[in-house]
Phi, psi and omega in degrees: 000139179275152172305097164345106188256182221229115178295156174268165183290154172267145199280173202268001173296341199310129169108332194266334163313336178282316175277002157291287145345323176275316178280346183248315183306333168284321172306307167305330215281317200265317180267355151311328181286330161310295202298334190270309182321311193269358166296305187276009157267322186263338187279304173307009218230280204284337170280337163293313181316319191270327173276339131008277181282329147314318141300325184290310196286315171312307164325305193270001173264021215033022193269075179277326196289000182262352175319302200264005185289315189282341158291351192233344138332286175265327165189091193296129159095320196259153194282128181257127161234156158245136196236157190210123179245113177065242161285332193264155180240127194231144195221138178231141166237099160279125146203130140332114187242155166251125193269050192033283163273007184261172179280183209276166196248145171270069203287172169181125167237181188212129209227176180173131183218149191298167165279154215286322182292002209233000000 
């Protein structure tokens, strides 16, 4: 007759790695998608800068009638103010961004360049 082998008891933990797991894959989940939200936040933040500054240098070179061509190019939707500091011609670009379940974000960047005379 052979020995019987003899199963181990199941410990009262069984089971709890799948609820650890159920619990932390939503959490990692959540906070990669907030990390992908402020990424796409901060890469539009630097394309509002940059177009900024492409305006400002038009602006202040007189290619004014060339503005809005380059506004709806370089950053479509967003609001232009200008400002004249001293020499410099100064341009801030406000837009509304939408960050997917977040409410929509104000971004804005901002540039200056002297003026042709400057």
């Amino acid at each position: 007759m052979r020995p019987r082998t003899v199963r181990p008891r199941l410990a009262a933990d069984d089971g709890s790695v799948v609820a650890e797991f159920a619990l932390v894959v939503p959490a990692l989940l959540s906070v990669l998608g907030l990390a992908v939200m402020v990424a796409g936040a901060g890469v539009q933040t630097i394309r509002l800068a940059d177009a900024a500054a492409v305006v400002a240098r038009q602006t202040a070179r007189g290619g004014a009638d060339s503005v809005p061509g380059t506004l709806a190019a370089l950053a479509p939707g967003a609001v232009m103010v200008t400002s004249v500091e001293g020499d410099l011609i100064c341009v801030r670009l406000t837009r509304s961004v939408d960050l997917g379940p977040v409410e929509a974000v104000q971004l804005s960047g901002r540039s200056c360049a002297p003026t042709a005379g400057g």
